[in-house]
N, C-alpha and C positions, 0 to 999 in steps of 0.2 A: 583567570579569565573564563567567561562561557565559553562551552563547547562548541558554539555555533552563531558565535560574535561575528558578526559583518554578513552573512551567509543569507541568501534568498530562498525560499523554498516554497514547492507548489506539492499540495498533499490532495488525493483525489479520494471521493466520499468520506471528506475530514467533516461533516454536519452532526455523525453519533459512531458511539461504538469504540474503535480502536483507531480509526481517524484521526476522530476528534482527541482520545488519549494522546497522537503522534503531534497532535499540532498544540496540544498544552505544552509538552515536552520542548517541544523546537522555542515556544517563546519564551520560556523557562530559561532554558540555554542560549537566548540571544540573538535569535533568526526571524529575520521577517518571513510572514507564512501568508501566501494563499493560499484559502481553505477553497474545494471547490463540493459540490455535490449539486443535485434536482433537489432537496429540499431546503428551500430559503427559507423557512421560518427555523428551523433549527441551525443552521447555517447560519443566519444573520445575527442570530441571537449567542451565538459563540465567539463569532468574530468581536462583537461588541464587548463579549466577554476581556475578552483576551486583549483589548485596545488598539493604539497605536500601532501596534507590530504585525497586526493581525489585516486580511483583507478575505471579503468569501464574494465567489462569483457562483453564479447559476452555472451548469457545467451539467454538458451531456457527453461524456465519455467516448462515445461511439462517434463521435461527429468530428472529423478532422476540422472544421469550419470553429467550432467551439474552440477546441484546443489551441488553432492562429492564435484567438481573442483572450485565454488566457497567457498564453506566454508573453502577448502585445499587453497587457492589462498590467501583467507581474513588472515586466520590465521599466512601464510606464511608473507604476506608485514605487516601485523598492531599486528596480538595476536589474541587472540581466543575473538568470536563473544560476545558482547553482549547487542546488537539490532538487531530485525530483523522488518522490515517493507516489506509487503505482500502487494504492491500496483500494480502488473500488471494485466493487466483485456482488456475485450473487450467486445463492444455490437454488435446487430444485430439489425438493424429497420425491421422487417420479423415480420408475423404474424404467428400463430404456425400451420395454414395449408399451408403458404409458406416454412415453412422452412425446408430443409431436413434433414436426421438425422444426417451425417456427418457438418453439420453446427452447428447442436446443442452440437454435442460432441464434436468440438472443443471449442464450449463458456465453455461446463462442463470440460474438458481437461487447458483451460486456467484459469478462473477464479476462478476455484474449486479445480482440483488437484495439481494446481502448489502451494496453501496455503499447503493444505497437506503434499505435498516434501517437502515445505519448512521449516515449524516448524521439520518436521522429519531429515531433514538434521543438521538444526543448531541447535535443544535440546544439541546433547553433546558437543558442544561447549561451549555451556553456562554454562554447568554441571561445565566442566574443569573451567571456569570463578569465580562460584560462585552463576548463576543467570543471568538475564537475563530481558529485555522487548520484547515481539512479539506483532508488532500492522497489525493486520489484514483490511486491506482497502474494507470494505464491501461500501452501500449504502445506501441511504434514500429506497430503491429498495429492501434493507433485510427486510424492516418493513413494507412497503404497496407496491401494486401491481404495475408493470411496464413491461417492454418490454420480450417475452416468453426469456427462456434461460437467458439471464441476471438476472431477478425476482429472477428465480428457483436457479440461482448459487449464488447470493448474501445474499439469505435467509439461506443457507447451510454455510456459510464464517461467519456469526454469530454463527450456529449453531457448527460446528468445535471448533470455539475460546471459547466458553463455555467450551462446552467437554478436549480441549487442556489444558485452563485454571485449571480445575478439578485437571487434570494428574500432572501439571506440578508447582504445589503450593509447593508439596512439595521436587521442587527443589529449589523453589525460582526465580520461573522464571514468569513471570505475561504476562496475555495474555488476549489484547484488543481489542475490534471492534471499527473501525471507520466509519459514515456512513453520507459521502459528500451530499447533496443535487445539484443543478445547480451548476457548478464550472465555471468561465469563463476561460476556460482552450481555447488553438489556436483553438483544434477539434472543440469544442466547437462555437467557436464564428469566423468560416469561412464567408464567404460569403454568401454563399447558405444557410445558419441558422441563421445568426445574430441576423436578425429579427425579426423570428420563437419565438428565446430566450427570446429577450426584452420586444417582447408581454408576453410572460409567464411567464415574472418577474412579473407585474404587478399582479399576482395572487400569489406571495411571500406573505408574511407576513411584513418580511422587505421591502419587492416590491426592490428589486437586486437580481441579480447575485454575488455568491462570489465571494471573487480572492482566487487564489491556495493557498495565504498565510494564509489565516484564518482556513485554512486546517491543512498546515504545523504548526502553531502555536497547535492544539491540536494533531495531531501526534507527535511534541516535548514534549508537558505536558506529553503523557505517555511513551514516551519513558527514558524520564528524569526519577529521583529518587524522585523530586516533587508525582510521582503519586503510592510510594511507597504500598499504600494500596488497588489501586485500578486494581480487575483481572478478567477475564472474565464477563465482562459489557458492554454494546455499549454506544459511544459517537456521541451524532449525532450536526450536521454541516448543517443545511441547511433551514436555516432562517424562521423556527416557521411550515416549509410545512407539516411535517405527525402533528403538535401538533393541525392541525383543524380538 
């Protein structure tokens, strides 16, 4: 049987990237998926992809108002949530006497309170279900130091899922970090960086770049009921880099 036969799931900035990798996955294995993301043309054009099982709504992260209307949206087309994957995020290459504060509080705004919203939105969803998986899309960047803003919001998206984790055990709802290393995601491996990357494969462990799918494959394990035992813990992805 699929891994995620009967299973509802809402994946945030599922339109490109590692997202979109998580919500092929989920329909692969059997799970109706709201995709959500700000870009509806690549968004719409995914979910149509992907059919029947698929649904994408327009979705601003930050906005508790958004979030009601997806979880009301999810439950309306498929039944009440339960998975949520907390994967929308953004960085800033700025050094932190470039960067000004409204830049910073939108990185803390996306990548920080929209996990916030979001466990807080779909908890009674899951409540009504029975339980639940929430997997948290931190980074290699929640464990060792990286770029200002990003660092600081990805070490808190650990710290959240912990705490979340704590609260929510005794609904039965299990809450995970996940924490990607180099992903060779399009952003990722544009033109103007390609390079940049593949040199800095070379200082891997594995010496690569992942693909989104090796991603996807451990946000499936805990979403699935495979990871029945495991809650508030990070899984990390990114080929041996903080284990030096």
């Amino acid at each position: 049987m699929a891994r995620l036969q009967g299973k509802v799931a809402i994946i945030t900035g599922a339109a490109q990237g590692m997202g979109a990798a998580h919500a092929k996955r989920f329909v692969e294995e059997g799970a109706k998926v709201v995709l959500t993301d700000l870009n509806e043309e690549k968004g719409n054009a995914l979910a149509a992809e992907l059919g029947e099982s698929a649904l994408f709504i327009k979705h601003n992260v930050t906005s508790a108002a958004d979030w009601e209307k997806v979880v009301s949206q999810a439950e309306e087309a498929f039944g009440q949530v339960d998975i949520l994957v907390n994967n929308a995020g953004i960085t800033m290459a700025k050094s932190i006497l470039q960067m000004t504060e409204e830049e910073y509080r939108r990185i803390v705004d996306i990548n920080q309170v929209s996990v916030f919203l979001g466990m807080k939105s779909v908890i009674p969803s899951m409540q009504k279900a029975g339980g639940g998986s929430i997997v948290n899309i931190s980074s290699m960047n929640g464990l060792v130091a990286g770029a200002i803003g990003y660092t600081d919001t990805k070490f808190a998206v650990r710290g959240m899922t912990k705490a979340a984790a704590m609260e929510c055990a005794n609904y039965g709802i299990r809450v995970n970090s996940v924490h990607p290393g180099v992903i060779a995601t399009p952003m990722v491996m544009q033109e103007d960086t390609k390079a940049a990357v593949e040199a800095f494969a070379k200082h891997i462990p594995l010496k690569r770049v992942a693909e989104s799918k090796e991603v996807s494959n451990m946000v499936l394990f805990l979403a699935s009921d495979e990871a029945s035992y495991s809650t508030g813990s990070e899984f990390v992805v990114d080929g041996g880099m903080t284990a030096q």
